[in-house]
C-alpha positions in Angstrom: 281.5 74.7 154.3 279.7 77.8 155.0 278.3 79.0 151.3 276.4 82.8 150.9 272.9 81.8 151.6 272.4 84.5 148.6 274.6 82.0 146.1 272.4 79.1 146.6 268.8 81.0 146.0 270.5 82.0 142.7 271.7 78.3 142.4 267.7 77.3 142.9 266.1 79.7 141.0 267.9 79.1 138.0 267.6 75.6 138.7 263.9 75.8 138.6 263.5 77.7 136.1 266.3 75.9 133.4 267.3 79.5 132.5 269.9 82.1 133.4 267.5 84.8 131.9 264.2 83.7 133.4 266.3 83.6 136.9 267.6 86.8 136.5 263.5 88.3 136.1 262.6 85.9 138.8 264.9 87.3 140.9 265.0 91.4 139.9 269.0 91.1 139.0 270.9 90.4 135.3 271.5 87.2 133.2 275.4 88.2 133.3 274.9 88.5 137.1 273.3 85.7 137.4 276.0 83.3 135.5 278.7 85.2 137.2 277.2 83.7 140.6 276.8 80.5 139.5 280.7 80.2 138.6 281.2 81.2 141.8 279.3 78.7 143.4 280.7 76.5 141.4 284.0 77.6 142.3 283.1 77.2 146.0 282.1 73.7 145.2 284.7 72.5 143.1 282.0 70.9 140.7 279.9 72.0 137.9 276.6 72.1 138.5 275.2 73.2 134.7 276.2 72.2 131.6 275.8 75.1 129.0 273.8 73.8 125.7 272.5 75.6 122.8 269.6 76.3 123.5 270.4 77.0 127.4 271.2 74.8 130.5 270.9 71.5 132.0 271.7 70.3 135.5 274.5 67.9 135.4 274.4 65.3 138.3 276.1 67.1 140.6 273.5 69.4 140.5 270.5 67.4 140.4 271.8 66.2 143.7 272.3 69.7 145.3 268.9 71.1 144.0 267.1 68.4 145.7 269.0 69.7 148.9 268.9 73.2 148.5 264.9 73.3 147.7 264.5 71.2 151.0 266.5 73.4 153.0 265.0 76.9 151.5 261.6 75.6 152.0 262.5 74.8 155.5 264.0 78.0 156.3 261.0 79.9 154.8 258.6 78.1 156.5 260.6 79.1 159.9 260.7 82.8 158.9 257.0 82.2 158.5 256.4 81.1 161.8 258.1 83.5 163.6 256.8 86.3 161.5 252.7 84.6 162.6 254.2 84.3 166.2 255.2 88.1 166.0 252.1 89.1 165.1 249.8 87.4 167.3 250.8 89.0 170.5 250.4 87.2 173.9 249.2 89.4 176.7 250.2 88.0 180.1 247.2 88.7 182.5 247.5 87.9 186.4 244.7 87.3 188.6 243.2 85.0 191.4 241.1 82.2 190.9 237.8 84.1 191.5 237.8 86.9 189.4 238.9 85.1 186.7 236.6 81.9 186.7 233.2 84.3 187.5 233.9 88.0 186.2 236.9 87.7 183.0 236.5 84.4 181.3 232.9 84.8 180.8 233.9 88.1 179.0 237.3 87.1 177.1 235.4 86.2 174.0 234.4 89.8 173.4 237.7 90.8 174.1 239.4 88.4 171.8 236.4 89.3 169.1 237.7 93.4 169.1 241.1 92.6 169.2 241.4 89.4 167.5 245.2 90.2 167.6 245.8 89.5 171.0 245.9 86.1 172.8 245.4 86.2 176.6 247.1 84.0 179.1 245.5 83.9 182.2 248.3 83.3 185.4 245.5 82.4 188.1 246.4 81.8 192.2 244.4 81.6 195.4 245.9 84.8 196.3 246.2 88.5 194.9 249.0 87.7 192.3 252.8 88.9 192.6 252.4 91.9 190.0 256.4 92.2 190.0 257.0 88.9 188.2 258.4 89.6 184.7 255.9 88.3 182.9 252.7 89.7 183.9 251.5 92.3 181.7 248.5 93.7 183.7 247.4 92.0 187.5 244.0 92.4 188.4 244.3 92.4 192.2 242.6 92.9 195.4 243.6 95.4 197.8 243.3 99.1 198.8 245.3 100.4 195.9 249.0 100.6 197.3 250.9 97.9 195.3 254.8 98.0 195.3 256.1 99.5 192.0 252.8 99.6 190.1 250.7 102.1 188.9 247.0 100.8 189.7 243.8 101.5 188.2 240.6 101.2 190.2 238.1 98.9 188.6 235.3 98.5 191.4 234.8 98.9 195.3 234.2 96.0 197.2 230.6 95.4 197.9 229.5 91.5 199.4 226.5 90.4 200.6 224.8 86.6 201.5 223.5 84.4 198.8 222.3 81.2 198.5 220.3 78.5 196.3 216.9 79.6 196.1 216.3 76.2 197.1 217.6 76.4 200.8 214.9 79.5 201.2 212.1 77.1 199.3 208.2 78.3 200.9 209.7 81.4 202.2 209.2 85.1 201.6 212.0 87.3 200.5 214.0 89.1 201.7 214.1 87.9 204.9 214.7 89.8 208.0 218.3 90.4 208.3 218.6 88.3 211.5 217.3 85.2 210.2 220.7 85.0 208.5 222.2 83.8 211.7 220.1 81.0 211.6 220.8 80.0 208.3 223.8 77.5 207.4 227.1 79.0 206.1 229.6 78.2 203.9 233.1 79.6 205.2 236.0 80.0 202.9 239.2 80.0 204.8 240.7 83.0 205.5 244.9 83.3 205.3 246.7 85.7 208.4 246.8 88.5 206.0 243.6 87.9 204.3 241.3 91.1 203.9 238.6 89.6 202.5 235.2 89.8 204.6 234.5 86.8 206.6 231.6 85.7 208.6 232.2 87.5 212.0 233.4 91.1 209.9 230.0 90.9 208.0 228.2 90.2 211.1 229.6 93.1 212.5 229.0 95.0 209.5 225.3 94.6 209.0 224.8 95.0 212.9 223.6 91.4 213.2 224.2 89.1 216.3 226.9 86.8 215.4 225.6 83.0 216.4 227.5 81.4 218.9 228.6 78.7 216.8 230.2 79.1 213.7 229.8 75.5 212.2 229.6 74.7 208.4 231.5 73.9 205.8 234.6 75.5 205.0 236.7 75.9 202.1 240.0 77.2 200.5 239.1 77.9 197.3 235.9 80.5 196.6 235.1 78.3 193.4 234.1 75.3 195.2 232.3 77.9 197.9 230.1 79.6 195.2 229.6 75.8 193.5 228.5 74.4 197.3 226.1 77.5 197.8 224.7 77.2 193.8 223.9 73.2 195.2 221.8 74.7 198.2 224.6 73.9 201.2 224.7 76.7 202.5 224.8 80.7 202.3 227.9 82.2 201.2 229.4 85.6 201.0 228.9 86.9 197.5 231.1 89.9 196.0 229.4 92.0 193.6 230.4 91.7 190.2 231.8 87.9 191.2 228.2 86.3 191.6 225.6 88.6 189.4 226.1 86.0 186.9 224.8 83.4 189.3 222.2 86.0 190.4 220.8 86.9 186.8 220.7 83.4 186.4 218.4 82.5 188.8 221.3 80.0 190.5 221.9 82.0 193.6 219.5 85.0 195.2 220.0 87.1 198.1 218.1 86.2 200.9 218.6 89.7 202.8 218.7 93.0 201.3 221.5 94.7 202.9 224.9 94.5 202.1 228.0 95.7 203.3 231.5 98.0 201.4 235.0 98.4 202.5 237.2 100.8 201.5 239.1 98.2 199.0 238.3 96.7 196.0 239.7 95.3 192.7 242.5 97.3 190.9 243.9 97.0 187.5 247.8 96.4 188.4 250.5 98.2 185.3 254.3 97.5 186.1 256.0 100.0 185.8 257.9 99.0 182.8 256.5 100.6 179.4 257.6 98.0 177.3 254.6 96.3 176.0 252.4 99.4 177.2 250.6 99.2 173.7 249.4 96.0 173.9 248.4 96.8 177.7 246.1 99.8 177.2 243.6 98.3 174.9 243.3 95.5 177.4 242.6 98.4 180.4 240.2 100.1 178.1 238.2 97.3 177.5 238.1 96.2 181.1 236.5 100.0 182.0 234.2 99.9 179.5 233.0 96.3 180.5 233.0 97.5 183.8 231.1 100.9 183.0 227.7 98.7 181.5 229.0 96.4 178.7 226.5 94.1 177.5 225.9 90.9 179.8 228.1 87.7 179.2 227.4 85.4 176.6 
């Protein structure tokens, strides 16, 4: 039987209360309006659910039994409203990104985020690779490229800059900076490179700094630029450090560059928008906070 939702709050609120007046108050309505809907429910029913005394009302049996119904269903429902009412308003913001800029530059910094906009959650959709900034549920990608990304506005956050670091372990008893063709002397850590790949590897930095490329090219290699920076912070081996990636590692005294120069390319990391405007409000603050992080925001915590 499919009864007004609005019948049975009467029904529980008079219920409650023992009192067709002190429902009506409760509930902003009448006393006659108030009876009128309880003889309809009643109606509905086919039972009588108050017996009308001198001084008032009483529940008979009937409605003892639904009360204790009604008041656990109500109470459920409210509590649902309630939740999706929190959920609401604690928006999610879908961020895409790969595994290195998230581990070393934004999740030391999300705290601050979440502290001036404690409204917004963050989900962080990591990868190996750039991300896919046309999947439907990425909000903002932060990606690596030369700016042209298919049906996205992008936002420039920072050039690409790298440069060798290292444990200041593996360079123990000598003097910094070294000359710049000692580093082809020095052990290196290689992450592997896909086909497509424009990252800087060994033989492009090389190149790039104008230093003789050894011969051999042994070392360890990896796929994941986590586990380089880890094998370099444990004195392996001399890795290729991005700016902004490692001068967490740097400040810390964990990694230091053993040569001064360094090496740019004309791409960098961008600040992807699809092109949908649908959740553009909770988008920008997250875009303005990334600038002014990026512009000399005070150091990680």
């Amino acid at each position: 039987m499919n009864l007004p939702l609005e019948l049975l709050r009467v029904f529980e609120c008079a219920a409650r209360e023992q009192g067709f007046t002190a429902a009506a108050a409760e509930l902003g309505s009448t006393q006659p309006a108030v009876s009128q809907q309880i003889k309809r429910l009643e109606r509905l029913l086919g039972v009588r659910l108050f017996d009308r005394v001198h001084r008032g009302i009483v529940l008979t049996d009937s409605g003892v039994l639904l009360q204790r119904h009604v008041q656990a269903g109500l109470a459920e429902l409210d509590a649902g409203i309630a939740a999706v009412s929190a959920r609401r308003s604690q928006e999610v913001l879908q961020v895409a990104t790969d595994f290195a800029f998230a581990a070393y530059w934004l999740m030391p910094r999300l705290p601050r985020f979440r502290q001036a906009h404690p409204e917004l959650d963050v989900s962080l959709l990591s990868s190996e690779r750039s991300p896919n900034v046309l999947r439907s549920d990425v909000d903002v990608a932060i990606a690596f490229g030369d700016g042209r990304f298919k049906h996205g506005e992008a936002l420039r956050l920072f050039s690409e800059e790298v440069f060798p670091v290292c444990s200041p372990r593996l360079l123990e008893g000598r003097a910094l900076p070294l000359p710049r063709e000692e580093l082809a002397r020095l052990p290196l850590l290689h992450l592997k490179s896909e086909a497509l790949s424009r990252w800087f590897d060994w033989p492009a930095l090389f190149r790039a700094l104008d230093i003789q490329q050894p011969a051999e090219s042994a070392g360890l290699r990896f796929d994941n630029y986590t586990l380089l920076v880890q094998a370099a912070i444990a004195g392996q081996g001399v890795a290729i450090g991005w700016r902004h990636l490692v001068d967490e590692p740097i400040d810390q005294g964990l990694l230091c560059r053993p040569i001064v120069e360094h090496a740019c390319s004309r791409f960098g990391y961008y600040a992807v928008l699809p092109e949908r405007k649908r959740r553009a409000r909770l988008v920008q603050p997250f875009v303005d906070w990334l600038r002014a992080e990026l512009e000399g925001g005070p150091e990680p915590q």
